[in-house]
N, C-alpha and C positions, 0 to 999 in steps of 0.2 A: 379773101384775106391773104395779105403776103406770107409766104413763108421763109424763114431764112436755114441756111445750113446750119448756122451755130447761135444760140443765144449766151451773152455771157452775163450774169447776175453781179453787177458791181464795178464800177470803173476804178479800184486803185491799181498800185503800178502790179499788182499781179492779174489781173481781167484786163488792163492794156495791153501788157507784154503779150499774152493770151491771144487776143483779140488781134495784135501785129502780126502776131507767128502763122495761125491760122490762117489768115485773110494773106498771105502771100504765097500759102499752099492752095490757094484757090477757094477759100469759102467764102459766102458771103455773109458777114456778119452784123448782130443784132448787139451792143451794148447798153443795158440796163442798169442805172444808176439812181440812188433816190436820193442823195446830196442835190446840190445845184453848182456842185464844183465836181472834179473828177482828179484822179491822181493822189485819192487816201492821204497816207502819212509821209508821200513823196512828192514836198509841194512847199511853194516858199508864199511869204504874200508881204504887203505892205503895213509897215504899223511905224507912225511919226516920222518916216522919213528913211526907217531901218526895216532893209530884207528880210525877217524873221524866216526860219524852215518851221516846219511841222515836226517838231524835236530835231535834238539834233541828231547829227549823222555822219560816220564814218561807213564807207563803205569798203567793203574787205573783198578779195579774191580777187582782183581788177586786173590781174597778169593773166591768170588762165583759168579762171572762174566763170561761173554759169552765167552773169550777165554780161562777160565779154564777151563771150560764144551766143548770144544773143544780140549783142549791137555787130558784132561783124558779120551776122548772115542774114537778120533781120532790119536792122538800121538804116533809111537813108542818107541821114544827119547825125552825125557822131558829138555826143558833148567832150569838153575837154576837162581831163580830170589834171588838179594840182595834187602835189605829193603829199601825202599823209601828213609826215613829219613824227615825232615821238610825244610819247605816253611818258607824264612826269606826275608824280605825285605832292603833294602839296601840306605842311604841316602848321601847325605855328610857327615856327623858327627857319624851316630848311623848305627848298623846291629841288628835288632832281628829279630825276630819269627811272622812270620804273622800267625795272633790270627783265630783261629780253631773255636770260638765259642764267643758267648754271652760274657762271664766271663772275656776272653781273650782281647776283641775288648773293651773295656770301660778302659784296662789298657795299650792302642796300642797308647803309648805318640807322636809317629811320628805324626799324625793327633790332631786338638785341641780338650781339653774334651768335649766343647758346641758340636761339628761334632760328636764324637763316641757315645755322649747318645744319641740323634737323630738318627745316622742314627741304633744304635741299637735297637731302637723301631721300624724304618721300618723293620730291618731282624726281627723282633720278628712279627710283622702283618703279613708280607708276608711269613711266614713261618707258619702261623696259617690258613691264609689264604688255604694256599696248602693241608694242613692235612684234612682243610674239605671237600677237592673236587673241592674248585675253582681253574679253568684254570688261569697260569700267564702266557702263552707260547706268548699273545700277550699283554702284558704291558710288557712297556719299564725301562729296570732300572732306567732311568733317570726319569722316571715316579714316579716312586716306591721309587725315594730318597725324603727329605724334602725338599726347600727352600731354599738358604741361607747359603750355606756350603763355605769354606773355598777354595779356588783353589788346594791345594794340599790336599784335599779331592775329588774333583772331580776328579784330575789328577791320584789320584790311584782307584780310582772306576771305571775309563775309559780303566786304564792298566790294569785290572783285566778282565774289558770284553773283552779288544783286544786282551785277551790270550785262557780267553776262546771261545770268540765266531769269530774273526779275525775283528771284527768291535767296534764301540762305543759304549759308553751306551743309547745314544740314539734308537740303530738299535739293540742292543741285552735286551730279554729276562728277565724279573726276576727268571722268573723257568731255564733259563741256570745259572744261579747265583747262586742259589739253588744246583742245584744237581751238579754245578761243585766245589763249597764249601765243597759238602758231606755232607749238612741235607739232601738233599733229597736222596737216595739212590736205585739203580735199582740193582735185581739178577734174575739169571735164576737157578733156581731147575732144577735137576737131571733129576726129571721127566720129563720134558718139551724132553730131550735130547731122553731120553728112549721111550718116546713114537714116536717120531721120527722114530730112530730106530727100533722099532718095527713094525711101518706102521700103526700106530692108528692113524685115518684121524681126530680125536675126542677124546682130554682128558677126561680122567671118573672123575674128583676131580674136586671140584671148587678153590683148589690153584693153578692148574697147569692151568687152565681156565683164570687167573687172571693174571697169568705170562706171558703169550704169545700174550694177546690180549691188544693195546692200550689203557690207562685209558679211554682216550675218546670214543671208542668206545663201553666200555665196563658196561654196569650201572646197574647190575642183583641186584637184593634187598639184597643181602650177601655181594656184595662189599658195596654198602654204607652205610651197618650195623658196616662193618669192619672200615671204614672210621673213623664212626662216635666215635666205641669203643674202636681205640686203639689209638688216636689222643696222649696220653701222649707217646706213644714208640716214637714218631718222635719229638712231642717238647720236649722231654727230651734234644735232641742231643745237643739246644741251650747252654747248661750247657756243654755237655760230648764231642761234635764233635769233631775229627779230620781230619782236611782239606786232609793228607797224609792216609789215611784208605783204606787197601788195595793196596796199589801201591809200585810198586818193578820196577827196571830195570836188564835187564839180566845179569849174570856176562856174561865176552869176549863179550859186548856188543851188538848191534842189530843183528848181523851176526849171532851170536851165536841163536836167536829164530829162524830166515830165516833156518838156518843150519838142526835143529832140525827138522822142519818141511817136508822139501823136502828129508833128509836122511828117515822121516816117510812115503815118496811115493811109494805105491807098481806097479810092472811094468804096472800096465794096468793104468797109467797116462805118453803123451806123452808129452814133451815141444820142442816146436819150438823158437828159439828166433831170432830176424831181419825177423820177419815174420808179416806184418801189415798188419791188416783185412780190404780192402778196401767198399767191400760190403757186408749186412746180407742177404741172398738170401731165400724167401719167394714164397709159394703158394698158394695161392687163401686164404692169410691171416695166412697161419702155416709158422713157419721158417723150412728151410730144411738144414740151412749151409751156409757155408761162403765164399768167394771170400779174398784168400791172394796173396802167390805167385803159387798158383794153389786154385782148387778148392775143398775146403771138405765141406763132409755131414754128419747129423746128425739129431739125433729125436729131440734135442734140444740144444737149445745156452744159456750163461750164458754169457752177456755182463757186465764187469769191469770196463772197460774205463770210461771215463765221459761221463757221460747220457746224457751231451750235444750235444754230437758229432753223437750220433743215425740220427738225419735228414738227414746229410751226405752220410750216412751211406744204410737206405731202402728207400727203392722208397714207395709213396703213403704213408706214416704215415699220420693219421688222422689227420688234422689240429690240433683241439683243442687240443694234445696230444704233437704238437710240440709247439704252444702256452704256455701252461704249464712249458717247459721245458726252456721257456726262461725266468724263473722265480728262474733259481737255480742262488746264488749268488757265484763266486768265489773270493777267496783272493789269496793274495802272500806272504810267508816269507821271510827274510834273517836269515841265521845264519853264524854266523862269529867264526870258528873256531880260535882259539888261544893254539899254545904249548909253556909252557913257560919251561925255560930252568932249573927252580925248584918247587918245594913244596912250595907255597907260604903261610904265612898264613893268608891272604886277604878270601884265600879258605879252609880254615880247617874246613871243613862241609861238612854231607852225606845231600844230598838234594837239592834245587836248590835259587835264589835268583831271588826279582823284584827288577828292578829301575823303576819306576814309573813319573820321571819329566822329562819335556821337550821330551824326545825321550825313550820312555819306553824296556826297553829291558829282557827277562826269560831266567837264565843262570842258565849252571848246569857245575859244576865239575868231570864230569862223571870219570876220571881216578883215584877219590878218590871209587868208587862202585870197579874198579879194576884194579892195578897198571901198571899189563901189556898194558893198552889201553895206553900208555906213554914209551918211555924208562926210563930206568930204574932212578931213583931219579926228575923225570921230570913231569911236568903236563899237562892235556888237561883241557881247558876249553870252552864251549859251550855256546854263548850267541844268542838269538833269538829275532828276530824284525820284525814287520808288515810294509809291505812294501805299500807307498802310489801309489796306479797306476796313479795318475795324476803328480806325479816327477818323475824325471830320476834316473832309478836304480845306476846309478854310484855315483850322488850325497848322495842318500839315505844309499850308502855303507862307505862313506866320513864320512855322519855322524853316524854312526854307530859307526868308528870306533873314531871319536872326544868323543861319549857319555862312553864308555867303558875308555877310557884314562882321562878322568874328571872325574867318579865314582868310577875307582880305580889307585889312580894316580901313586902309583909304579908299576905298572904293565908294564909300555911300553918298562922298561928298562929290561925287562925278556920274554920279547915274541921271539922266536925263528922260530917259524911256523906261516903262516896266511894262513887261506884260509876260501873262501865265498861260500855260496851254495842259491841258488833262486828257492824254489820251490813252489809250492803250496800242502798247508801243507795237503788239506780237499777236495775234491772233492766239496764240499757246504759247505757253512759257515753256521753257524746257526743264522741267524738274523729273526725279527720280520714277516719279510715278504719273508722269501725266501722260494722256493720252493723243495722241496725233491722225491725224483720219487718214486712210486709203484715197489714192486719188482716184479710185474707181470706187461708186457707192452701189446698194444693195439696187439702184434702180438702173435698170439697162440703158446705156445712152446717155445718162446723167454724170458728171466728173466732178468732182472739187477740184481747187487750188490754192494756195497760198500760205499765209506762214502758220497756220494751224493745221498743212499738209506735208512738213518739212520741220526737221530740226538744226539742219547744218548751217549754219552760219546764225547772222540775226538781218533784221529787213531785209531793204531791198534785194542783199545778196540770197537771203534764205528764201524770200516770193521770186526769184530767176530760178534757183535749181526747182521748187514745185512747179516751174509751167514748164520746164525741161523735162522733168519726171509727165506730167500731165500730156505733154505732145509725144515722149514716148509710148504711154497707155492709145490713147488716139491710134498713132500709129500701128501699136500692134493692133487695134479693134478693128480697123480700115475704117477709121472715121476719119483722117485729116486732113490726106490728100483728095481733091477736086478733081 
């Protein structure tokens, strides 16, 4: 029977990325898939003629984030990203520009003056707060707002967290507010990548120190010297922020990165697809391999799937290790694809839009990033909704599409394509109390990854920093280099 060095349990873009990084540090790999497609929720496909993605997608940190540090040291094939553009929100009567910053939010007339200078001194405290070091990871926005606000301030402060975090303000985070706004901002240096690569178990610099290890964890007298001294680089941003900083979507859409990636596999990565790993097969506490439609071995496994699913999965997992585990939260999305049969100009805009009342919905015009995701004189547009799991998905899609035909009311007369997709967008939602798995688990040899191993960002951006985190663990264990 073959053995390989690594098996990885799952082909989307976090068991890819995985499975590219690996496999050019010299191992020889096994990927295991039980789709018949690979590339998860990172992935376009054909429906009447229009490019559809797998929700949509903005992808964030693109200047010096965890998947640019992985296409420049990993990549053969670079995809090309177009520029973001801005984030406008969408009313009955008004469209502008949701305000980036301080400056911006006091002249954002859709909400009333008394609400934006209030709740502009809370982002001014909570954003002062953060720079000195204090945790907001467990106060609740809804915490963190003032008193007294107007319902259609609540209503977009609620839509804002349901986008970023899949829940309310109540259940999400101030610091997810923060760094999904872009004051707060997270990168991976070079170094971090380099040292990797290299097999240094142990960064020599205290920047690369500071990169790679948890705030929390991390409290050497140089970070909170740095803390305490450069507190104006970050509240400057109040004035200077850009909520769109850094973010691009691919031109020929999601496919087009999927593309890139896997044309970047050299042959010592294998993929199996309609292949589901039923068992992780274990000894005396090490993993040795997998149980699918036959059985392979390996010095170690890099389980993708949702880290929920692990109990299923090994015999004897620690209790307390499965306890934990039933503390990840999951959500569902809809996105409601629509091709209309022209250029409307409801959508003449590179970037995307909220509605925020009654039934909030984040839509992106993606066919204006590049024409061909459309025939020719024709548009796609992408609108996305948080799905309530205690209604019924078919009413939820009803009104879906009721909120989209009352927000843009010529629209219904120009739709030519429909189509719906339900997935779930996150492996873990980021809420107050949810829980996130170690990328190392109780079985020796065995690793998770992806965005139920990671909170920083959202997709594809937050499944690059877990296999970043995941090749650091590696590295320190002397599993990665060959």
């Amino acid at each position: 029977m073959e053995k390989y060095d690594v098996i990885i349990v799952g082909a989307g873009i976090s068991g890819l990325l995985s499975a590219l990084a690996l496999s050019k540090h010299g191992n020889k790999v096994l990927v295991l898939e039980k789709n018949d497609f690979v590339g998860g929720n990172c992935n376009s496909y054909m429906v009447d003629g229009f490019q559809v993605d797998t929700g949509a997608h903005a992808i964030t940190h693109l200047e010096v984030g965890p998947l640019r540090r992985l296409m420049d040291n990993y990549f053969d094939y670079m995809p090309v990203f177009e520029e973001y553009g801005h984030y406008y929100v969408r009313t009955e009567d008004s469209f502008v520009k949701v305000p980036s910053n301080v400056r911006e939010f006091v002249t954002f007339d859709v909400l009333p003056r008394k609400d934006r200078i209030v709740v502009t001194q809370a982002i001014t405290k909570a954003l002062t707060l953060c720079t000195f070091g204090i945790d907001l990871s467990r106060q609740s926005v809804y915490d963190s707002m003032p008193g007294n606000l107007s319902q259609d301030t609540y209503d977009f402060v609620d839509a804002i967290s349901y986008f970023l975090s899949g829940k309310d303000m109540k259940q999400t985070s101030a610091q997810r507010i923060l760094a999904g706004s872009s004051f707060v901002r997270d990168s991976v240096p070079q170094e971090q990548i380099e040292s990797i690569m290299n097999g240094n178990e142990k960064p020599q610099t205290e920047p690369v120190l500071k990169s790679i290890l948890p705030s929390n964890l991390h409290t050497s007298l140089q970070t909170r010297m740095d803390r305490v001294s450069k507190p104006v680089s970050s509240l400057g941003r109040l004035a200077t922020n850009r909520v769109s900083h850094s973010q691009g979507y691919p031109r020929k859409g999601l496919k087009a990165l999927l593309n890139a990636l896997l044309f970047s596999l050299p042959r010592s990565v294998e993929i199996k697809t309609r292949c589901k790993v039923s068992k992780i097969l274990t000894t005396e506490g090490t993993v040795v391999g997998v149980e699918a439609d036959e059985i392979y071995y390996a010095d170690t496994v890099v389980h993708t799937g949702f880290v929920t699913d692990l109990p299923e999965m090994i015999v004897d997992l620690p209790a307390s290790y499965v306890d934990e585990l039933k503390g990840v939260v999951h959500t569902k999305s809809l996105t409601v694809w629509l091709g209309l049969d022209r250029v409307m100009d409801a959508f003449n805009y590179i970037g995307s839009e909220i509605w925020f009342k009654g039934c909030p919905y984040w839509a992106m015009p993606i066919s204006n990033y590049d024409a061909s995701l459309a025939p020719k004189g024709k548009q796609l547009v992408g609108f996305s909704f948080i799905i309530d799991n205690e209604k019924s998905e078919a009413s939820q899609v009803s009104r879906a599409y009721e909120t989209i035909y009352h927000a843009i009311p010529s629209i219904e007369n120009h739709v030519e394509m429909k189509h719906e997709q339900i997935t779930v967008p996150e492996k873990a939602a980021v809420t107050i109390d949810g829980y996130f798995a170690e990328i190392r688990t109780p079985v020796k040899n065995l690793y998770v990854a992806g965005t139920d191993t990671d909170k920083r960002s959202m997709g594809i951006t937050r499944a690059s920093y877990s296999v970043i985190e995941l090749l650091k663990r590696l590295n320190e264990d002397g599993n990665l280099h060959k």
